[in-house]
C-alpha positions in Angstrom: 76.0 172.1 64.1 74.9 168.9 65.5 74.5 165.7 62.8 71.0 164.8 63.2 70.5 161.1 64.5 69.8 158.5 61.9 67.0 156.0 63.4 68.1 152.6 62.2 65.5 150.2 60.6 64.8 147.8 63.5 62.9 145.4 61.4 65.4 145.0 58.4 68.2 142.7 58.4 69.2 143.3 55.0 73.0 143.8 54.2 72.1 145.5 51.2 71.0 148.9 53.3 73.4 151.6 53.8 72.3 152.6 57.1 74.3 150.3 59.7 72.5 148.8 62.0 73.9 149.0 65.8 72.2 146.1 66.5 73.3 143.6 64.4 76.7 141.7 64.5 78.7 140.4 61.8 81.4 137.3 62.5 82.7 136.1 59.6 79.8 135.8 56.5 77.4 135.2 59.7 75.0 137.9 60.9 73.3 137.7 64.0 71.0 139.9 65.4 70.8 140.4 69.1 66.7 142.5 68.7 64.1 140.8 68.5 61.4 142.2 65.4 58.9 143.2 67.2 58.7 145.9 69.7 56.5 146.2 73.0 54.4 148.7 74.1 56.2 150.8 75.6 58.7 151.5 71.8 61.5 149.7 73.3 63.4 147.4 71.3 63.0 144.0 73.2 66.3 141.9 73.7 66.1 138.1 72.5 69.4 137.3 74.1 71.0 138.6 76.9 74.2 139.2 75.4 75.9 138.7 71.7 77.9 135.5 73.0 75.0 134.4 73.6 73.1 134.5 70.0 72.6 131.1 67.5 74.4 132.1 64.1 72.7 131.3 61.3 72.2 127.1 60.4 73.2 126.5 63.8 71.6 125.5 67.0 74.6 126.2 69.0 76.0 129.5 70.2 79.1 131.9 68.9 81.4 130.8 72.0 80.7 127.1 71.1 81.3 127.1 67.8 84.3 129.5 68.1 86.0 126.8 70.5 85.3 123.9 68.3 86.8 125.7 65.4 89.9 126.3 67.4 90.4 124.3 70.6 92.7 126.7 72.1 93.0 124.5 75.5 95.0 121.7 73.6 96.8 123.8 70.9 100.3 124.1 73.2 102.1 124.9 70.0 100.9 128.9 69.9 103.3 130.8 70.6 105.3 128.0 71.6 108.2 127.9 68.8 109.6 129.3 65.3 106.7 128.1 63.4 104.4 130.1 65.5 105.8 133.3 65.2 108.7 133.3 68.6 111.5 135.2 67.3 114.6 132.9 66.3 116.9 134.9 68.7 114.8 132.6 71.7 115.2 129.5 69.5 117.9 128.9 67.8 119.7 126.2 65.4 120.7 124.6 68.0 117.6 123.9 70.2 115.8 122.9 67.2 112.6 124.9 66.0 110.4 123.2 69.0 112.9 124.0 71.6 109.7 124.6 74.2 109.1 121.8 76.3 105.6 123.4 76.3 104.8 121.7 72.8 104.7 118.4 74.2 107.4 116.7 72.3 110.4 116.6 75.5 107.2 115.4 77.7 107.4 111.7 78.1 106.7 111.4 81.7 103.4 109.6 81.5 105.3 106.1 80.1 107.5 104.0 82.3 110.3 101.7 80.7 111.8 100.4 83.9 115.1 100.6 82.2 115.6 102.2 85.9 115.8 99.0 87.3 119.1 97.8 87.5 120.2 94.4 89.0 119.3 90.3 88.9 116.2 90.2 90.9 114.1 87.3 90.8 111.0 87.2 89.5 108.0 84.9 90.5 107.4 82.2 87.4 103.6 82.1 88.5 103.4 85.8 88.7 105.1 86.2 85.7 102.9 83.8 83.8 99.7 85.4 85.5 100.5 88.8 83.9 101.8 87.8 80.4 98.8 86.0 80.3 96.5 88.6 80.9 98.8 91.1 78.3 98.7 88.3 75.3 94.7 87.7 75.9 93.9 91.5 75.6 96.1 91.7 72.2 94.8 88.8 70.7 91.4 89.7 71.2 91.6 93.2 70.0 93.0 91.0 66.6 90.2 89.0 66.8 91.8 85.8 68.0 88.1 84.6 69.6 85.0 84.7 68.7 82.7 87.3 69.7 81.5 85.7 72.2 84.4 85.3 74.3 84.5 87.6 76.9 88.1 88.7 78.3 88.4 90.4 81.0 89.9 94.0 80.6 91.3 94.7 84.3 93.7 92.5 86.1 93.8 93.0 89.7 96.5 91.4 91.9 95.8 91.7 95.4 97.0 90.4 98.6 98.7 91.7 101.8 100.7 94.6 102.6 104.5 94.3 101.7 104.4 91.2 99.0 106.2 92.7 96.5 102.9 93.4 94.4 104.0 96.4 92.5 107.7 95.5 92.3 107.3 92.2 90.9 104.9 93.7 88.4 107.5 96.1 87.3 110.1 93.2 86.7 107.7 91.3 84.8 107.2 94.5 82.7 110.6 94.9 82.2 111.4 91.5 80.7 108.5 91.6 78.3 109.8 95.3 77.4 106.9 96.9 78.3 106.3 100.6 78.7 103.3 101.4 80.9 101.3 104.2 82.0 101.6 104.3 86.0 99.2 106.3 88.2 98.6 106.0 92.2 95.1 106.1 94.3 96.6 109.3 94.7 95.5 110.6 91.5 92.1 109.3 92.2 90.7 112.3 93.9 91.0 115.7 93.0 89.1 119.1 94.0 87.3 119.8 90.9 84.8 116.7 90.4 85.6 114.8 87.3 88.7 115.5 86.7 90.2 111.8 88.1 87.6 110.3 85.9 89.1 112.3 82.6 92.3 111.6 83.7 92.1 108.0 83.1 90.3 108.1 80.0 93.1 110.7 78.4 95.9 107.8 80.2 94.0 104.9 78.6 94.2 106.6 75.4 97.7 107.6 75.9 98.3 104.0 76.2 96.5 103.0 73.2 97.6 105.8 70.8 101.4 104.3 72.0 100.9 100.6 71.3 99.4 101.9 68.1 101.8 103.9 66.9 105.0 103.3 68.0 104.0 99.0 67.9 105.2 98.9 72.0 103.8 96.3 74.4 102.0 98.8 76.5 99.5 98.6 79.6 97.9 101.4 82.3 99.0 100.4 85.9 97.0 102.1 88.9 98.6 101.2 91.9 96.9 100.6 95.4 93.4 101.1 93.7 90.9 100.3 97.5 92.9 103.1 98.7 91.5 104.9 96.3 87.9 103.6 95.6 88.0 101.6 98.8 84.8 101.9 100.9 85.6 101.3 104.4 83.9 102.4 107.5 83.6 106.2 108.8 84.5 107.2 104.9 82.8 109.4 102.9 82.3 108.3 99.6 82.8 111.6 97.1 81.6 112.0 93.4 85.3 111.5 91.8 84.8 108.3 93.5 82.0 107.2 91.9 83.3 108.4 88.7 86.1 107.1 88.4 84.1 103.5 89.5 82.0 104.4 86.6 84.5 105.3 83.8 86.5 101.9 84.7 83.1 100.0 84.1 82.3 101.9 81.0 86.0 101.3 79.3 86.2 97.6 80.7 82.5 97.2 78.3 83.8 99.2 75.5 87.5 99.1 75.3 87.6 100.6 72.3 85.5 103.8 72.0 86.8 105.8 75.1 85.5 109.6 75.3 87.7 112.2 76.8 84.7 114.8 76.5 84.6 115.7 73.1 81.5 115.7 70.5 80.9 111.5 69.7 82.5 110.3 66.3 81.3 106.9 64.8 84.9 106.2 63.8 86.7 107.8 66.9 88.5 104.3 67.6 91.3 103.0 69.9 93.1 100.0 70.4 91.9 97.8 73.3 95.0 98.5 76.3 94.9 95.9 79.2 94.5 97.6 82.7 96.8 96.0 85.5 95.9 97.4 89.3 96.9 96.3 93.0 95.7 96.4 96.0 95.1 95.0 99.9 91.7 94.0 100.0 89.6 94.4 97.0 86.3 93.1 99.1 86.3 96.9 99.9 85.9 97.8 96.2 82.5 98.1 94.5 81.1 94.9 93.3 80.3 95.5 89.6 83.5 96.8 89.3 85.5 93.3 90.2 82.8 90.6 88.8 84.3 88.2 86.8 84.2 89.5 83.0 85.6 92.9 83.6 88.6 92.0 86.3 90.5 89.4 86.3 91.4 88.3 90.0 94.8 87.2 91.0 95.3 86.7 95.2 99.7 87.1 95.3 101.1 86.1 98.8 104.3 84.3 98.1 105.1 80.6 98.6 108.1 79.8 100.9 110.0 78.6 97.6 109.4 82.1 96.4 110.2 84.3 99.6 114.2 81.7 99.8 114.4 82.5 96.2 113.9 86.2 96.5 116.1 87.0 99.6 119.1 85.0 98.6 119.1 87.1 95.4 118.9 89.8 97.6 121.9 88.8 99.7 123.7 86.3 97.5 126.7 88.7 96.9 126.9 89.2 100.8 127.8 85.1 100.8 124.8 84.2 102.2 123.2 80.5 101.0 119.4 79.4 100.7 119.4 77.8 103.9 121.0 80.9 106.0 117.7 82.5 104.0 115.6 79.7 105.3 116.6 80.5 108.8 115.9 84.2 108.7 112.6 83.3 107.5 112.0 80.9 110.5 113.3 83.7 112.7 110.6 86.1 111.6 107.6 83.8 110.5 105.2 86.7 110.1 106.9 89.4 108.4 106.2 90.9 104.4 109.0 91.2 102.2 109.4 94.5 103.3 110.5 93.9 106.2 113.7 92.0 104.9 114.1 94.9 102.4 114.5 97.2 105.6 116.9 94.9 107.3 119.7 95.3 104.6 119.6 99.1 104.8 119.7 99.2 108.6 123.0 97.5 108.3 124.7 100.3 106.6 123.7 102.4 110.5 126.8 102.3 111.4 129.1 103.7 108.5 127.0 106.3 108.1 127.1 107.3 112.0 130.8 107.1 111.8 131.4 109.1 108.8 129.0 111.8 110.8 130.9 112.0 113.7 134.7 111.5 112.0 134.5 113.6 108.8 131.7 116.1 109.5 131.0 117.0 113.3 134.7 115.3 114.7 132.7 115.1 118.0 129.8 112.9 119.0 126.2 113.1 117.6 124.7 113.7 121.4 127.2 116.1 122.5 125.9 119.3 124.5 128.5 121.8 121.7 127.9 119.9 118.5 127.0 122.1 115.6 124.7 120.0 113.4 124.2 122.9 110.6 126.9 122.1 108.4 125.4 118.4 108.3 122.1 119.2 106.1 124.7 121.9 104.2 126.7 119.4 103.0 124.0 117.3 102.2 121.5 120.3 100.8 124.8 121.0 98.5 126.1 117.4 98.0 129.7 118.5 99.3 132.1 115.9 100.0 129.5 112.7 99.9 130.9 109.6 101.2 130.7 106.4 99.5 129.5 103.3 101.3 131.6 100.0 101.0 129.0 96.9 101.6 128.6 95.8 104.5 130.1 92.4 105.8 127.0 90.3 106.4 126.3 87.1 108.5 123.2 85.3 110.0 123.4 86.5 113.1 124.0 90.1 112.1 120.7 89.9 110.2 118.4 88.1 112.9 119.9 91.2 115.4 118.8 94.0 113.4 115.6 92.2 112.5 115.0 91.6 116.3 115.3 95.2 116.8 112.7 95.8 114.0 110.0 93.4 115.8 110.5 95.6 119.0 109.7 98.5 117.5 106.8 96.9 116.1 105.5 95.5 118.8 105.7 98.5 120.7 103.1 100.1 118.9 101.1 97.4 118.8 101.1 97.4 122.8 100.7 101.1 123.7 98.4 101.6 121.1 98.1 105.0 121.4 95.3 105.7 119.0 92.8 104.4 121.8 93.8 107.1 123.8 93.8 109.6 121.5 90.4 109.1 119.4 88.4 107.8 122.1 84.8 106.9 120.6 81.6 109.2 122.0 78.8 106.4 123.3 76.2 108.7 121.7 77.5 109.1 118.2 78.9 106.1 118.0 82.6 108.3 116.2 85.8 109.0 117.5 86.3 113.0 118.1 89.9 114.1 118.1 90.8 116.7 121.1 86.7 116.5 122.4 86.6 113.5 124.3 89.0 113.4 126.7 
């Protein structure tokens, strides 16, 4: 016999009813109902919302699936399932690894801050550079104390700029290091990313990273973006994209509020972090947007090293080979024109020839060019770091170095001369744009 269908009271939204109604949902002590009262004319019940998800509970004006995520934020909460505490069995874990053992909880992550204890070596370090950074670190701490007045304005951003090869980031780095610094570093890399927004949160959740350090742990710390115009440059042919111009516009917001920085979340009155200075570099920072570089927000510093600075900085470099400050004052004269770089690549050009001979003695026993030689085992051993050699320094003079260097300028001017790119992005008179492969 077939149970006769109970009709449920469409109207009623008592819980005090026996009869269940199908169309109403309980979550938690909440009920929602996804009917509407009334009904149309044609007896069908009518839907309010299109789904359940969809409905406001009760004393609120926002929907289940937003107040289900603000109850739980399951996108930051690494820990589930992560470790002992969360339920993983202890046969995964162990005494020994700790009850976090998962890198996934965040704990063995430490990535995001540089110490620079990786740099190793006397190297010298520019006294006005130095000075220009501490500077800028010791203003942004003592105003976040309230060392001034309020109506001192210090800028947030300092941006050292100058030409290619100067040693910008490096001596940065060394300045860090002796003021025992740890930094958060990013690249114009990170500046640009497929989904739109994400660059602009990234910086925000570094900045805070930065802050939440200094605070916390009491370090001396800073966020470093490296080569920034490459980034937020806006040069000619380029197209300028929305990460672009917001990432230009989350700089310009933190630089004006240092100390309420969002990372998307609801807005709390007392959601507070400490003020973090900002150190970037670059080429040519007439290519960056205006408002971003005024004075009051960045702090401009134009590094191109004084000769005193480039003698002092290459005879550190080759003091050990016996090499004084005037044989570095003759190299220079050599090669008027060319970055520090340049003399950085100089020193590991000399080591050329060991590493040829230990190819052709101790791996091939024949001669790089020659018609038989069998160059697999040569990335084996290196892919498996079998029988590496070890390098004795090179005996350096003067003339050694101004040889190599000559060879260096050849190169370079070779590519200056054919200038190839002419050839192969020749520009269409009508368009007034180069098109690759559609010219010729």
């Amino acid at each position: 016999m077939q149970r006769p269908l109970v009709t449920p009271n469409l109207s009623s939204t008592c819980s005090t009813s026996r009869i269940v109604n199908p169309c109403c949902f309980r979550r938690k002590s909440v009920r929602v109902c996804a009917y509407d009262q009334e009904r149309p004319e044609n007896g069908k019940p009518k839907r309010r919302f299109r789904s359940s998800w969809d409905a406001k509970e009760e004393g609120s004006d926002r929907d289940y699936l937003h107040n289900l995520g603000a109850a739980a934020n399951y996108n930051t909460n690494v820990d589930t399932g992560q470790n002992l505490a969360m339920g993983l069995d202890s046969l995964f874990v162990g005494n020994f690894l700790g009850h976090k053992s998962d890198i996934a909880d965040g704990t063995l992550r430490n990535l995001d801050f540089r110490t620079f204890n990786n740099i190793v070596g006397d190297y010298y370090v520019s006294p006005r550079f130095m000075e220009k950074v501490t500077m800028h670190m010791v203003k942004n701490y003592l105003c976040e104390l309230g060392a001034f007045d309020s109506r001192t304005k210090v800028p947030l951003i300092l941006g050292i700029w100058g030409p290619k090869g100067c040693g910008k980031s490096f001596q940065t780095e060394l300045t860090f290091k002796k003021l025992g610094m740890e930094a958060v570093v990013m690249s114009a890399g990170e500046l640009e990313h497929e989904w739109a927004g994400t660059p602009g949160r990234l910086i925000r959740e570094r900045y805070r990273k930065a802050a939440d350090m200094s605070k916390v742990r009491g370090t001396f710390t800073c966020l470093m973006i490296n080569d920034i115009d490459a980034g937020l440059g806006h040069f000619e042919n380029t197209q300028t994209t929305v990460n672009n111009q917001i990432v230009i516009g989350t700089l310009m917001n933190i630089c004006d509020n240092p100390n309420r920085v969002s990372i998307g979340q609801d807005w709390g009155e007392n959601d507070l972090v400490r003020r973090t200075p900002i150190i970037v570099t670059g080429n040519d920072f007439s290519k960056m947007f205006a408002p971003l570089i005024r004075d009051g927000r960045m702090d401009k510093f134009y590094w191109e090293p004084e000769l005193q600075d480039l003698v002092a900085i290459l005879h550190q470099m080759y003091k050990d080979d016996g090499l004084s400050t005037e044989d570095m004052l003759r190299l220079l004269q050599a090669f008027p024109n060319q970055p520090l770089d340049f003399f950085g690549a100089l020193r590991a050009s000399t080591y050329d020839n060991q590493i040829r001979n230990w190819i052709e003695h101790d791996v091939l026993g024949a001669d790089i060019v020659a018609d038989d030689v069998k160059l697999d085992d040569l990335g084996r051993r290196l892919a498996r770091k079998q029988n590496l050699p070890t390098f004795e320094p090179v005996e350096l003079n003067l003339n050694m170095l101004i040889r190599e260097g000559e060879r260096l300028v050849y190169e370079q001017q070779m590519v200056l001369n054919n200038n190839l790119a002419k050839e192969y992005l020749k520009p269409q008179k009508k368009i007034g744009r180069s098109m690759i492969g559609l010219s010729g």
